[in-house]
mmCIF file of the N, C-alpha and C atoms, coordinates in Angstrom:
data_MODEL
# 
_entry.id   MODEL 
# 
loop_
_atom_site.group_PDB 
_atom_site.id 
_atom_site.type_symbol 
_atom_site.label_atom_id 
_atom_site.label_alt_id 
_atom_site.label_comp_id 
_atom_site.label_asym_id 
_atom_site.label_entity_id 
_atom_site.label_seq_id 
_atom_site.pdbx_PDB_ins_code 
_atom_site.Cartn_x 
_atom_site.Cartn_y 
_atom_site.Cartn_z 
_atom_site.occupancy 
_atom_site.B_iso_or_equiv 
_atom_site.pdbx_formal_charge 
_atom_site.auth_seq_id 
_atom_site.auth_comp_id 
_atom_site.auth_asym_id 
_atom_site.auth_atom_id 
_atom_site.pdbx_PDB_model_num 
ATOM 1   N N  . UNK A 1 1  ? 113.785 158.276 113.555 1.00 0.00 ? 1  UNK A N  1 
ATOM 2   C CA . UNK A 1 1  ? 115.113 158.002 114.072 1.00 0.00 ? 1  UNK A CA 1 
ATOM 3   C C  . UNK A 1 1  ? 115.334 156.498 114.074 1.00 0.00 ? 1  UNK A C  1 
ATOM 4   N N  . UNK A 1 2  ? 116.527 155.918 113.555 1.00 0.00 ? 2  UNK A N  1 
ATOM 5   C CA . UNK A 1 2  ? 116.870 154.432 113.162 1.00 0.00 ? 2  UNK A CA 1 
ATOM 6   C C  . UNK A 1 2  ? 117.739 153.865 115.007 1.00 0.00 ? 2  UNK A C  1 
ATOM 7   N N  . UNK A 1 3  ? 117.536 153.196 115.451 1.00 0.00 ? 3  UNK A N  1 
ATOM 8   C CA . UNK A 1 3  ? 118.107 152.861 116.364 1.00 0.00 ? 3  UNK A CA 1 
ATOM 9   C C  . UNK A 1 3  ? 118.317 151.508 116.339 1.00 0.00 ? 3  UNK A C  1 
ATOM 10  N N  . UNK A 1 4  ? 119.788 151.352 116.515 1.00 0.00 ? 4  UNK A N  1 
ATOM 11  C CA . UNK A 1 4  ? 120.172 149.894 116.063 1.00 0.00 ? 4  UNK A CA 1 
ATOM 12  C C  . UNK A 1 4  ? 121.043 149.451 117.872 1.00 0.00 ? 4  UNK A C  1 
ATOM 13  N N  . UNK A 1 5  ? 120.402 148.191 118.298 1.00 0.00 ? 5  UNK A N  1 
ATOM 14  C CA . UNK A 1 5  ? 121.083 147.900 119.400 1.00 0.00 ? 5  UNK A CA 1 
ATOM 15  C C  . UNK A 1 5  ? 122.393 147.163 119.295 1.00 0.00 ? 5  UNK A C  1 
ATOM 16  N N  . UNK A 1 6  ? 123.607 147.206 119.542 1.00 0.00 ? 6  UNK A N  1 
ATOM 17  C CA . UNK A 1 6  ? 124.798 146.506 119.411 1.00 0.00 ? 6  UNK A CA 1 
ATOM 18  C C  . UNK A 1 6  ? 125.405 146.012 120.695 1.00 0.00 ? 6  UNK A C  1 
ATOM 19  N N  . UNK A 1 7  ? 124.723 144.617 120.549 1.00 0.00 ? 7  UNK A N  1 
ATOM 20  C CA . UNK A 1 7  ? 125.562 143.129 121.641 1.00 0.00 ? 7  UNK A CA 1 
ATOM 21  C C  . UNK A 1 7  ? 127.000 142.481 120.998 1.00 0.00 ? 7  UNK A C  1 
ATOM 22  N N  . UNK A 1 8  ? 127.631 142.240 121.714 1.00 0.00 ? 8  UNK A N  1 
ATOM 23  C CA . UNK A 1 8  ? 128.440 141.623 121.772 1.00 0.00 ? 8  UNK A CA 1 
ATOM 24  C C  . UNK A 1 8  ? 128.527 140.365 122.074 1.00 0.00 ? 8  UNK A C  1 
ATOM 25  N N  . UNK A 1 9  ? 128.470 139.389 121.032 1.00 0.00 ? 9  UNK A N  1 
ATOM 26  C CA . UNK A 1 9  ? 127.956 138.296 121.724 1.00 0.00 ? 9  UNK A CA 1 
ATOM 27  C C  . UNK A 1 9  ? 128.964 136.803 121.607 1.00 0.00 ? 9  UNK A C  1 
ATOM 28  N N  . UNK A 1 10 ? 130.213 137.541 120.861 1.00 0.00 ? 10 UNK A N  1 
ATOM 29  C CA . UNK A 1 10 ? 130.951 136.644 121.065 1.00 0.00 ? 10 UNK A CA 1 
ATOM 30  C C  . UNK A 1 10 ? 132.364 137.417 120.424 1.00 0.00 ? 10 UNK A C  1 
ATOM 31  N N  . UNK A 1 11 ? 133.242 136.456 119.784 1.00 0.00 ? 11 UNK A N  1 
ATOM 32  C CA . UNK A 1 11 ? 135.229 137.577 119.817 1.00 0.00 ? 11 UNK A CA 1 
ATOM 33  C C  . UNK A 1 11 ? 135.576 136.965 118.292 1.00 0.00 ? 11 UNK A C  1 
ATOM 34  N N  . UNK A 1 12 ? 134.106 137.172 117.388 1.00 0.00 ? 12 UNK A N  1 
ATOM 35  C CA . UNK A 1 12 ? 134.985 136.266 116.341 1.00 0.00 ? 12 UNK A CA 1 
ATOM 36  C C  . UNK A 1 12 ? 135.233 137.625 115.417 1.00 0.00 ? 12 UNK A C  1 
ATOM 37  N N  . UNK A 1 13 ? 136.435 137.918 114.435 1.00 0.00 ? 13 UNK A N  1 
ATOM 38  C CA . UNK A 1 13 ? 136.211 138.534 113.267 1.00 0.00 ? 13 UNK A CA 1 
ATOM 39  C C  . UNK A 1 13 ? 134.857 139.014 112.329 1.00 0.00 ? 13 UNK A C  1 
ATOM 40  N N  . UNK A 1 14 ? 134.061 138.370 112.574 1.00 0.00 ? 14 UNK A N  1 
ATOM 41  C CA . UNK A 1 14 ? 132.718 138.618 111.881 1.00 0.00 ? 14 UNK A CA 1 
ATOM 42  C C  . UNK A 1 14 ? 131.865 139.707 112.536 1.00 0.00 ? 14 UNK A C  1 
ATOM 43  N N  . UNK A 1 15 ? 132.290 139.100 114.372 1.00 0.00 ? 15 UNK A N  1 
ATOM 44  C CA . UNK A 1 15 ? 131.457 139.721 114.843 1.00 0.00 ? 15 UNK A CA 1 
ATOM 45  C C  . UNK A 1 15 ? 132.106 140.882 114.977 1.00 0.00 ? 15 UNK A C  1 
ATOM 46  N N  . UNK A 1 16 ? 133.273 141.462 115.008 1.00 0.00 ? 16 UNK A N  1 
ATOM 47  C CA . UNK A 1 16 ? 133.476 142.547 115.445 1.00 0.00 ? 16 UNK A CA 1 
ATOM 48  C C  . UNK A 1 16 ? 133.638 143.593 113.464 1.00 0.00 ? 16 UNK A C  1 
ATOM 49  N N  . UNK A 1 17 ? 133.511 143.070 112.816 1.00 0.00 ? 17 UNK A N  1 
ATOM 50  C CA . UNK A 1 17 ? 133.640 143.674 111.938 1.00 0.00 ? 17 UNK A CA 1 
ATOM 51  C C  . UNK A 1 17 ? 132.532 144.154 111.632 1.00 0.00 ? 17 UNK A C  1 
ATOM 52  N N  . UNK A 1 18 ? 131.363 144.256 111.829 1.00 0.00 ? 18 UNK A N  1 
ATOM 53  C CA . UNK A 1 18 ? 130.375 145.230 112.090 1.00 0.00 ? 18 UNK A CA 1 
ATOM 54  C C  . UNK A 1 18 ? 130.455 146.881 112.335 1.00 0.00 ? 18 UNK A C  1 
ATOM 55  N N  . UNK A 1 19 ? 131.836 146.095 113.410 1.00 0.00 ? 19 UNK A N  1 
ATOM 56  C CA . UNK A 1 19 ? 131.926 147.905 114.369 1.00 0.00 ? 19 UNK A CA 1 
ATOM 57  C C  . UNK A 1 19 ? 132.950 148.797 113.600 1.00 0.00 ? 19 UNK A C  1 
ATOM 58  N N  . UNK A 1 20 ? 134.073 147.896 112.294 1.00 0.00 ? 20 UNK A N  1 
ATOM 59  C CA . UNK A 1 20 ? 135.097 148.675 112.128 1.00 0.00 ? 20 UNK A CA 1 
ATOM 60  C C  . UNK A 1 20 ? 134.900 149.655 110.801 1.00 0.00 ? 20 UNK A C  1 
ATOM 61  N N  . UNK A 1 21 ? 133.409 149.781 110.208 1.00 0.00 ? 21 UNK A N  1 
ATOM 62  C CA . UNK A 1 21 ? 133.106 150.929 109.042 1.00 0.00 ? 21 UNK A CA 1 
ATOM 63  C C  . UNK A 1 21 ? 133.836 150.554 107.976 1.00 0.00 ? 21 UNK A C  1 
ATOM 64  N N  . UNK A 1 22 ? 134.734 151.846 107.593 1.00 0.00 ? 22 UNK A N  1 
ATOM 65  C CA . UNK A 1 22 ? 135.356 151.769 106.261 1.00 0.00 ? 22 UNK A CA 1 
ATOM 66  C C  . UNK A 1 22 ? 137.215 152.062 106.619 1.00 0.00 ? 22 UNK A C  1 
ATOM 67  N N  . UNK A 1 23 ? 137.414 151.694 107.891 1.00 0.00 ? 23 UNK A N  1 
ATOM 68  C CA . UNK A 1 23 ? 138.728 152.005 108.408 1.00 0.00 ? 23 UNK A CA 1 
ATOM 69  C C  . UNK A 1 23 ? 140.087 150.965 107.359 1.00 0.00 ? 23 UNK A C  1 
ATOM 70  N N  . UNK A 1 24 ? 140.615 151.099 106.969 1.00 0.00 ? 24 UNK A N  1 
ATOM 71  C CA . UNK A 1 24 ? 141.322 150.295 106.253 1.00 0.00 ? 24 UNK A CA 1 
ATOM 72  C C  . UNK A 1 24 ? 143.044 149.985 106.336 1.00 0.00 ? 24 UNK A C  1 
ATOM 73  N N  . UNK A 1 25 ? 142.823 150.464 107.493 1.00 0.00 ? 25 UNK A N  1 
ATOM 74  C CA . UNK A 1 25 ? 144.583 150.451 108.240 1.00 0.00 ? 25 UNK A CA 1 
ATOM 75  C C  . UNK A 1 25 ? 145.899 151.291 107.828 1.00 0.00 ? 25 UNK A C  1 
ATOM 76  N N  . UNK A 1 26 ? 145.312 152.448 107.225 1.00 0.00 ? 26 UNK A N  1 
ATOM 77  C CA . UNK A 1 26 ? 146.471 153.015 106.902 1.00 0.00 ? 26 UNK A CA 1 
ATOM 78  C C  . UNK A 1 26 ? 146.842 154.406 107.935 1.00 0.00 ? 26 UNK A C  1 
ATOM 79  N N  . UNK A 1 27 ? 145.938 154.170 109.211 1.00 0.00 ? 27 UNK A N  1 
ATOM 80  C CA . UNK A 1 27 ? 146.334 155.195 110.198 1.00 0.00 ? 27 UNK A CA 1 
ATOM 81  C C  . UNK A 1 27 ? 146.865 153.988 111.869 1.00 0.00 ? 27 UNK A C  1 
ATOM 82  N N  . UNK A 1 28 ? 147.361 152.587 111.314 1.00 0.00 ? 28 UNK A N  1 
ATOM 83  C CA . UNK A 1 28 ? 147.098 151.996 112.430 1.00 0.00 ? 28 UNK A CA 1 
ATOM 84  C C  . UNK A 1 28 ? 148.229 152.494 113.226 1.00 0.00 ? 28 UNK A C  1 
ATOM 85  N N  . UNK A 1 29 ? 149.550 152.896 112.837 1.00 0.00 ? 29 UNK A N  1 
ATOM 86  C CA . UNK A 1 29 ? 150.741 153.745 114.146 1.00 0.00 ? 29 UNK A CA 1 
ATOM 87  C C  . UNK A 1 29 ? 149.959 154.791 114.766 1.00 0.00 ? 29 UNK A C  1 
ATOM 88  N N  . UNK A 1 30 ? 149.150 155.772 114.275 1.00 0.00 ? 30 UNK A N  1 
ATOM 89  C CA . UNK A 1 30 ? 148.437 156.972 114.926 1.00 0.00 ? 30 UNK A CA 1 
ATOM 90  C C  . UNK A 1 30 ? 147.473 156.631 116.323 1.00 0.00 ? 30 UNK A C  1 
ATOM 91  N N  . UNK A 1 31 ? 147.067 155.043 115.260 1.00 0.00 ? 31 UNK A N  1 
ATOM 92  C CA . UNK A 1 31 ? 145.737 154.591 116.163 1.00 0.00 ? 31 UNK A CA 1 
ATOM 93  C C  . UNK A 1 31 ? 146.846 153.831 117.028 1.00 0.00 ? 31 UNK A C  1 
ATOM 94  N N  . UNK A 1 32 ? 147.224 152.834 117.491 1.00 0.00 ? 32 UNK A N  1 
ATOM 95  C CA . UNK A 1 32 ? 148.429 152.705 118.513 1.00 0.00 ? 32 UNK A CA 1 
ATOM 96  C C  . UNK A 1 32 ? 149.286 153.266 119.255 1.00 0.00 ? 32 UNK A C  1 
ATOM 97  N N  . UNK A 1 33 ? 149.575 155.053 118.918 1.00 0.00 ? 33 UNK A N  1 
ATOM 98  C CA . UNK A 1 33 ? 150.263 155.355 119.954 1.00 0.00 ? 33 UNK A CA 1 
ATOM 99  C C  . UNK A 1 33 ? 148.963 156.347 120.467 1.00 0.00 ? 33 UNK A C  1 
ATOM 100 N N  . UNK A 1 34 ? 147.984 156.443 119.822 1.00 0.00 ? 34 UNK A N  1 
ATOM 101 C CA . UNK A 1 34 ? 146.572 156.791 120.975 1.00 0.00 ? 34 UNK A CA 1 
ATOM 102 C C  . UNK A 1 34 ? 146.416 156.039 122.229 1.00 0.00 ? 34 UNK A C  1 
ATOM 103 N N  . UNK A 1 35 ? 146.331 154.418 121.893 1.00 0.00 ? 35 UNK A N  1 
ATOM 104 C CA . UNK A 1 35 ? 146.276 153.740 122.301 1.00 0.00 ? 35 UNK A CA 1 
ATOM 105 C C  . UNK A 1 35 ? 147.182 153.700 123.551 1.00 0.00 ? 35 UNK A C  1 
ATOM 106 N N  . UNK A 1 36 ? 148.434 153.733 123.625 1.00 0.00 ? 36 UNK A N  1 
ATOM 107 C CA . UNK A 1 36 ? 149.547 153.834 124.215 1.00 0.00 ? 36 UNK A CA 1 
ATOM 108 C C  . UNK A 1 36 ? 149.717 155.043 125.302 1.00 0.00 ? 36 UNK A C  1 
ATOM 109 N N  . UNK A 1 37 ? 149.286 156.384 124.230 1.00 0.00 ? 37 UNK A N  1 
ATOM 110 C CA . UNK A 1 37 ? 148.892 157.602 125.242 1.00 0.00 ? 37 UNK A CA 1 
ATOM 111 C C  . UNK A 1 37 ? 147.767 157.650 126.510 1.00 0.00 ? 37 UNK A C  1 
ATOM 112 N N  . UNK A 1 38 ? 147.322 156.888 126.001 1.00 0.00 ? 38 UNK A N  1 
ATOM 113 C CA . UNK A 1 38 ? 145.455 157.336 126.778 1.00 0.00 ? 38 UNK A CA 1 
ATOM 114 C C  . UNK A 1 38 ? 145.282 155.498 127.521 1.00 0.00 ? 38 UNK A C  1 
ATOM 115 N N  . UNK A 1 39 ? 146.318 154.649 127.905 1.00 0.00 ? 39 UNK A N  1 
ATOM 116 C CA . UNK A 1 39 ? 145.789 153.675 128.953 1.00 0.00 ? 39 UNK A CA 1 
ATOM 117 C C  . UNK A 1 39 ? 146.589 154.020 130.224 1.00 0.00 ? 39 UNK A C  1 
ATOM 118 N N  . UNK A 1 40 ? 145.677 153.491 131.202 1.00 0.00 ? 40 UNK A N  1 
ATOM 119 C CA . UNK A 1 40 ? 145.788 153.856 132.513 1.00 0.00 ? 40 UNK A CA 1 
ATOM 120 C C  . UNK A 1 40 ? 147.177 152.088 132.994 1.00 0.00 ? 40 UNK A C  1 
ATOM 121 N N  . UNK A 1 41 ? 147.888 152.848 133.816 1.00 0.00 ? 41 UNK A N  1 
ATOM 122 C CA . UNK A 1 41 ? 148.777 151.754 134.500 1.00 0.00 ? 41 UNK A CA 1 
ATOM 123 C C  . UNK A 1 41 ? 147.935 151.036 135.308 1.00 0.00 ? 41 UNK A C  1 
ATOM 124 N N  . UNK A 1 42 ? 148.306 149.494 135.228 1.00 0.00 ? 42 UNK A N  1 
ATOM 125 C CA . UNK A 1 42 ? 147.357 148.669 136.494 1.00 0.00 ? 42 UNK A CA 1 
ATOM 126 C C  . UNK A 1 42 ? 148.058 148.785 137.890 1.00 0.00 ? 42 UNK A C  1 
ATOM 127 N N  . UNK A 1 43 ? 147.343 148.552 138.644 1.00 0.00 ? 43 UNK A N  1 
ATOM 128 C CA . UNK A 1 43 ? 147.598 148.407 140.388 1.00 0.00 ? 43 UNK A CA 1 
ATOM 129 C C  . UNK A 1 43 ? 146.849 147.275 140.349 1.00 0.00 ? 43 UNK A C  1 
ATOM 130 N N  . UNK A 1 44 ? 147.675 146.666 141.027 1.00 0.00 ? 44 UNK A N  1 
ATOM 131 C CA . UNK A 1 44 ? 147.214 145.053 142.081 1.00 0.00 ? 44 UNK A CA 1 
ATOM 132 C C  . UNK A 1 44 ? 147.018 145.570 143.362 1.00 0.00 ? 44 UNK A C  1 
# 
């Protein structure tokens, strides 16, 4: 079994492009109103 640990170790493009596979943006409205559906409202 391959086990790969994934840190986050900083907010640049490089680093997060690791995590995004072979996604290539042609579902990004689907992926945004997920997004939109499924966050919680803030309270102060």
């Amino acid at each position: 079994m391959l086990i790969t640990e994934h840190t986050l170790t900083g907010s640049t493009a490089e680093d997060l492009l690791e995590f995004v596979g072979s996604w290539e943006g042609l579902d990004i409205r689907e992926c945004l109103q997920l997004v939109y559906d499924n966050r919680m409202p803030l309270e102060f």
